[in-house]
Steps between C-alpha positions, in 0.01 A plus 500: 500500500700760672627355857425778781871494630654616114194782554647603841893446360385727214359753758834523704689549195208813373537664863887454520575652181288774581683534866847518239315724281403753787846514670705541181259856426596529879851515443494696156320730709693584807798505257303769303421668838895495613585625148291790602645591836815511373407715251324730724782484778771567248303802338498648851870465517541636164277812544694593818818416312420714210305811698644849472650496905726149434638646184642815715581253748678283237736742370597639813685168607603406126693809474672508847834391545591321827831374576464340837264433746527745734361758183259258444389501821525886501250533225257382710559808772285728166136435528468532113762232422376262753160538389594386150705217625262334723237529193724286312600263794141426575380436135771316376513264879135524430500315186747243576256421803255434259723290288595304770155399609361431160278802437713626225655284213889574494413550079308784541758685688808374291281603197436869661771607766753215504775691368388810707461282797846365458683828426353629840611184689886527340495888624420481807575148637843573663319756775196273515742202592741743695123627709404153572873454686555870673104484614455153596271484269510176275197511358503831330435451147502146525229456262611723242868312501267190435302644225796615339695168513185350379512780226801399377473095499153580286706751251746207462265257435286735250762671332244662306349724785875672477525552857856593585 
């Protein structure tokens, strides 16, 4: 005969398998979920990245040629030119915000603008570091600086995403 306390240690085991069962599809799912965010954030990054008015803006700052800050700086005086700029400054600070805090895996970015994303950086870091000083500014670009050292540590430990 079956003893009524191997019934009830049968029970617990039933019901706490099916507790393990139920948060394991829990976690598949909100990892399923993130995957999707990401995915949706970083196709709203992309489409602004790739629409008609950042590729103008693009090539006007890719094909200037600034010597010092002070022409830097003087750039900024035309509307046009400081337009573009700013469109780049917010969307690439943008997405190393969302780096930083998770929302966006560093491998999507290496695998789509890493090499873009550092090129930028390597132009134009000497005035952003030489703005933070003359402005009293420290934090300007801070989090693009970050996302581009993080850039680099992820090329050189996945050679194969070529990021130079």
């Amino acid at each position: 005969m079956v003893d009524l306390a191997e019934i009830q240690a049968a029970y617990y085991m039933v019901a706490a398998t099916g507790v393990l069962v139920a948060a394991a599809y829990y976690v598949m799912n909100m990892r399923a979920t993130l995957q999707t965010r990401q995915a949706q954030i970083y196709m709203g990054i992309w489409q602004k990245m790739n629409s008609e008015e950042a590729g103008k803006a693009w090539k006007l700052w890719l094909n200037v040629k600034i010597g010092s800050y002070e022409e830097w700086k003087k750039l900024f005086d035309d509307q046009t030119m400081g337009s573009a700029f700013y469109m780049w400054l917010s969307i690439f600070e943008g997405v190393a915000i969302f780096v930083h805090e998770g929302l966006i895996d560093i491998r999507l970015l290496a695998r789509d603008m890493g090499n873009t994303y550092v090129f930028w950086w390597r132009k134009y870091e000497p005035f952003f570091m030489q703005h933070r000083t003359v402005e009293k500014y420290p934090r300007y670009m801070i989090e693009a600086e970050w996302l581009y050292n993080k850039l680099i540590e992820f090329g050189q430990k996945n050679p194969d995403f070529n990021i130079v």
